[in-house]
C-alpha positions in Angstrom: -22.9 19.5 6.4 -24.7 18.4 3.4 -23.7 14.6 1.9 -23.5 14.7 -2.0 -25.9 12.3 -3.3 -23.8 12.3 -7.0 -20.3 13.2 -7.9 -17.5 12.2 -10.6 -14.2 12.4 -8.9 -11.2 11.7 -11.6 -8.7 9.5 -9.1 -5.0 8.2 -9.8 -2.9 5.7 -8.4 1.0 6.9 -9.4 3.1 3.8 -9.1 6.8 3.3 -10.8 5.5 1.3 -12.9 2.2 2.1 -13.8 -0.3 4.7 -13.3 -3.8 3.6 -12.8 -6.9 5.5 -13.6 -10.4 6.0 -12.6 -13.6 7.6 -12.1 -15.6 7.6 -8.7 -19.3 8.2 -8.9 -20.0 8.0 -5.1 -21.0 4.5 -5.8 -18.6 2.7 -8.0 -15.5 3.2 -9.9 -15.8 3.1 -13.3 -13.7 3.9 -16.4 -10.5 1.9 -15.1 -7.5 2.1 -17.4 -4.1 1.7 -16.8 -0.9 3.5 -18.5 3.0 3.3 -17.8 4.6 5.3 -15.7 7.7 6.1 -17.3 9.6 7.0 -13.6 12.7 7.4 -14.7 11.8 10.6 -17.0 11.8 12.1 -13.5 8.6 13.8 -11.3 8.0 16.6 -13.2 7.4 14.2 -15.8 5.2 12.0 -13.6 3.6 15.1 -12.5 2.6 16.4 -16.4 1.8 12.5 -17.4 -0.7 12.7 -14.4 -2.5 15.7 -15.9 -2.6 14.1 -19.2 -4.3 11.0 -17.9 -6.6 13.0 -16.1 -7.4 15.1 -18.9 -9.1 12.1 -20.5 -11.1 11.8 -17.0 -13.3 15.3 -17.5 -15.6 16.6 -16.6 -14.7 16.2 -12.8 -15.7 17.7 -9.6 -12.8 16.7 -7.3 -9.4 14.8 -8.0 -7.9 12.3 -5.5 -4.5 10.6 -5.8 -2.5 7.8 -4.3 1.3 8.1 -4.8 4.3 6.5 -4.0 6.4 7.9 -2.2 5.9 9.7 1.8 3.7 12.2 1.4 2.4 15.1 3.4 -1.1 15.3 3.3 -1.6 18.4 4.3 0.2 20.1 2.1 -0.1 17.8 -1.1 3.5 17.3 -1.5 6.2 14.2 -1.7 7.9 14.5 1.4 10.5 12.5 0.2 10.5 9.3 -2.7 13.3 6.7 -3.8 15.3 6.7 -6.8 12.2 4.7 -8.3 10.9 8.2 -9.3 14.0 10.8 -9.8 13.2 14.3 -8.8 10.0 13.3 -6.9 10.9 14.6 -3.6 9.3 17.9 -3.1 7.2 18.0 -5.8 3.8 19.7 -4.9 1.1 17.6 -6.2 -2.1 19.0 -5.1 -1.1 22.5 -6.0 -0.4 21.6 -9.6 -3.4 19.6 -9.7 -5.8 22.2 -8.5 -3.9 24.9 -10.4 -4.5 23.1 -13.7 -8.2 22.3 -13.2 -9.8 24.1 -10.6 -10.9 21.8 -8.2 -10.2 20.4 -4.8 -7.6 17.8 -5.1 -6.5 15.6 -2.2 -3.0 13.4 -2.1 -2.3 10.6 0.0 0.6 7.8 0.5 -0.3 4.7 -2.0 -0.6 2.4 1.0 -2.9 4.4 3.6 -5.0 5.5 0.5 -5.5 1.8 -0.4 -5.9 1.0 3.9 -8.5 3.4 3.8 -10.3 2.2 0.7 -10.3 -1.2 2.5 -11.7 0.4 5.7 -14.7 2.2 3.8 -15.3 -0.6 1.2 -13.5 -3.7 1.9 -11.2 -6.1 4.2 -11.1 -3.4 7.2 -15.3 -2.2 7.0 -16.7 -2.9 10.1 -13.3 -2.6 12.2 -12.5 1.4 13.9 -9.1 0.4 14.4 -6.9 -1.9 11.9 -3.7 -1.9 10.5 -2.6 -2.8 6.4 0.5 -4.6 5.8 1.4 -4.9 1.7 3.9 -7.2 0.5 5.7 -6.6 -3.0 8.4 -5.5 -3.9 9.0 -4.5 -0.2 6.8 -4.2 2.7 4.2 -1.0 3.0 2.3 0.2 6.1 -0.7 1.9 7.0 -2.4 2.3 10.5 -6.2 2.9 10.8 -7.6 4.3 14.4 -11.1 5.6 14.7 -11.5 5.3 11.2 -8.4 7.1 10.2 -5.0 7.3 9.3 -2.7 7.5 11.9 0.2 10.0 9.9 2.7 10.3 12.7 4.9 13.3 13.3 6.0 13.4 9.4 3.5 11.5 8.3 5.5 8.7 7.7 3.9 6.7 10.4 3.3 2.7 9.5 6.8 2.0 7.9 6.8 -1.4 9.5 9.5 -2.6 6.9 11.8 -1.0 9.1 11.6 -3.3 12.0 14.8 -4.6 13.0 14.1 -8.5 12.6 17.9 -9.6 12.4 20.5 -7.2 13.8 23.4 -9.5 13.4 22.8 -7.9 9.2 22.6 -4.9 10.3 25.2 -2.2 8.5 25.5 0.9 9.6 24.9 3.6 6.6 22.2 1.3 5.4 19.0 2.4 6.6 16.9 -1.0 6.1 19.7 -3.6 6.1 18.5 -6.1 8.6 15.2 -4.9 8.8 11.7 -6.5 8.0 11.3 -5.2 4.2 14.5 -7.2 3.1 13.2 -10.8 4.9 9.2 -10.8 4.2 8.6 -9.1 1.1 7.7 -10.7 -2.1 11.2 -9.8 -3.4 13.2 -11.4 0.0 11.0 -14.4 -1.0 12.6 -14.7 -4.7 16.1 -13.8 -3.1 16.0 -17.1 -0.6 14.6 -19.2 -3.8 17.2 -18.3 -6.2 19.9 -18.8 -4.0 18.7 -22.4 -3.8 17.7 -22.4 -7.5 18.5 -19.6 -10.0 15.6 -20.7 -12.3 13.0 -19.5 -9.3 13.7 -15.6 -10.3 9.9 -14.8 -9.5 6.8 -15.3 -7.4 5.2 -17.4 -10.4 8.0 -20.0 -10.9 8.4 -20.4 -7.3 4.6 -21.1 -6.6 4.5 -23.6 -9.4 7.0 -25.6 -7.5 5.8 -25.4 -3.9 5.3 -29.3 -3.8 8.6 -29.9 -3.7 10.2 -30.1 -0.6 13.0 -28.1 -0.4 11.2 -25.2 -2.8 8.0 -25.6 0.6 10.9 -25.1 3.0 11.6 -22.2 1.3 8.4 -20.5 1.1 8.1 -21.9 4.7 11.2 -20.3 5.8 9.4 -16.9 4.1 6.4 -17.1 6.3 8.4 -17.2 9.5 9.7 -14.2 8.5 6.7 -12.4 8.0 5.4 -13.8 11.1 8.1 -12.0 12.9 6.5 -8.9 11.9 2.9 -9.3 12.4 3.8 -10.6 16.0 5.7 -7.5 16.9 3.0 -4.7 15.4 -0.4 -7.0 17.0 1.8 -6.7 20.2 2.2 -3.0 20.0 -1.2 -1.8 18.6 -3.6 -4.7 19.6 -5.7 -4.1 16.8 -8.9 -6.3 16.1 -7.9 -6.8 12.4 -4.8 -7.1 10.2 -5.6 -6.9 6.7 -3.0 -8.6 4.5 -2.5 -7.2 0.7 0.0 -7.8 -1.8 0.1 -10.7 -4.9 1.4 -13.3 -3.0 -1.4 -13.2 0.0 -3.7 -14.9 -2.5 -2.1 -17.8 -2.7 -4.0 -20.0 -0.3 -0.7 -21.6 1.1 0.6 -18.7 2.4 -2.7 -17.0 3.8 -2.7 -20.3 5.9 0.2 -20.8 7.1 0.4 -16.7 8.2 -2.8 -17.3 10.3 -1.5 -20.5 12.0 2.1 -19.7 12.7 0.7 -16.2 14.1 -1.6 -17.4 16.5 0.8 -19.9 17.7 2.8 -17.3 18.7 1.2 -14.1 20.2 0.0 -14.0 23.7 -3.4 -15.4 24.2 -4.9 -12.0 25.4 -4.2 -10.7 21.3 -5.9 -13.7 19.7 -9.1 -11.7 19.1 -7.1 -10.4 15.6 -8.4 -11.1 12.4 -6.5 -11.6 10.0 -7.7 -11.0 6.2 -6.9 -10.4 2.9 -6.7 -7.5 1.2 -10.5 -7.8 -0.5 -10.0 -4.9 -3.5 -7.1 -5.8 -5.0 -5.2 -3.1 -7.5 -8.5 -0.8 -6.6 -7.9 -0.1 -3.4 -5.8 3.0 -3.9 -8.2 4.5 -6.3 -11.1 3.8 -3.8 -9.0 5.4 -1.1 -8.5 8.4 -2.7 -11.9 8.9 -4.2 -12.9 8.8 -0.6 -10.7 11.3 0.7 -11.4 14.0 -2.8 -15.4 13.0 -1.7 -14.9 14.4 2.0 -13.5 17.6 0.0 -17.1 18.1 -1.5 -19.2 17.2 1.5 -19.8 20.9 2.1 -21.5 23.6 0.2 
């Protein structure tokens, strides 16, 4: 096996709202841009938006890409994606991509191609086994052993917004009703606040407010639900690190709070964890999937 000193891999991070760009050099990502989406056009759209973007990306060796959606690595394709992106189910990424420019192209899940970014350059370095827990708009997954991902059966493995946390909501013919994603995602958070306050319709508003009392017992009420979560998965994979991404883990309050209501409540044989934040931000995708396209050009 021979290491490549120097490449240019052109990588993309498909979102439904943006679509971010970049170039790896083996080093560094460089020429960052960002461009909308458009989702509701439908994938095929996406798909021929993608190539555009990358067409501004040449020369490249190698493409990698990050997607939304559950994806099956090995074949390149959306196993299946929400109405975020109409049409995206089924569309065969890495077969257009390497059909339209003639190289290797590799296509990964958004969140375990911005875990692994974290394992090779940030948060999770130094740790063989982690897991990477996103809060947003919902709650995304990714599980790291020996320095990989762990896909599961349908490569959907890591979908730890579908822990049941409250089963007296539960209703049957909706999948996540009751489960983790609805309580201790960003958008749960804005759902308890603006039931108390219509005004707090965002993360934003509600942090500028967190001195007040009743707004703290909010947010406070928030963390104890994504304790719930983080107690269950350290239980089950006893890993040494948890790294924590999303917008609303950098707010200092809530990093805090996490760490303390956690450690009061696993068992004292699990309080080796770590638990960190996210350290490359809106690159971690890109760096993810850089890193998987540069394992594609490690050989002659």
């Amino acid at each position: 096996m021979i290491r490549r000193t120097t490449m240019r891999i052109a990588a993309l991070d498909i979102g439904g709202t943006s679509i971010k760009s970049g170039v790896w050099d083996g080093k560094e990502l460089l020429e960052t841009r960002e461009w909308d989406t458009n989702a509701r056009q439908g994938g095929a759209y996406v798909l021929d938006r993608a190539v555009e973007i990358l067409r501004t990306c040449e020369p490249f060796e190698a493409v990698g890409i990050s997607t939304a959606g559950q994806v099956d690595f090995r074949e390149g394709m959306i196993r299946y994606a929400n109405d975020n992106i109409p049409g995206y189910t089924g569309m065969r990424i890495r077969d257009q991509m390497e059909s339209e420019f003639g190289v290797p192209a590799a296509v990964e899940n958004d969140v375990n191609a911005a875990a692994l970014g974290e394992a090779r350059f940030g948060a999770g370095k130094g740790h063989k086994d982690f897991l990477c827990i996103t809060y947003g708009t919902g709650v995304g997954g990714a599980v790291i052993m020996d320095e990989k991902i762990y896909r599961g059966s349908m490569y959907s493995a890591g979908e730890f917004g579908g822990i049941l946390v409250h089963p007296e909501d539960r209703v049957d013919g909706k999948p996540f009703s009751g489960c983790y994603e609805k309580y201790a995602s960003a958008t749960g958070l804005v759902a308890m606040a603006s039931r108390y306050d219509e005004s707090l319709n965002n993360g934003r508003k509600i942090f500028a407010r967190i001195e007040e009392k009743q707004v703290r017992e909010i947010v406070d009420r928030w963390v104890d639900e994504i304790v719930h979560g983080l107690v269950t998965v350290i239980h089950i994979f006893n890993p040494s690190c948890v790294v924590l991404g999303g917008g609303v883990m950098e707010q200092p309050y809530i990093l805090e709070q996490v760490e303390k209501k956690t450690r009061e409540r696993i068992m004292d044989s699990f309080r080796n964890v770590e638990l960190k934040r996210a350290a490359l931000g809106n690159r971690a995708g890109l760096m993810g999937a850089s890193w998987l396209a540069g394992q594609l050009m490690m050989t002659d």
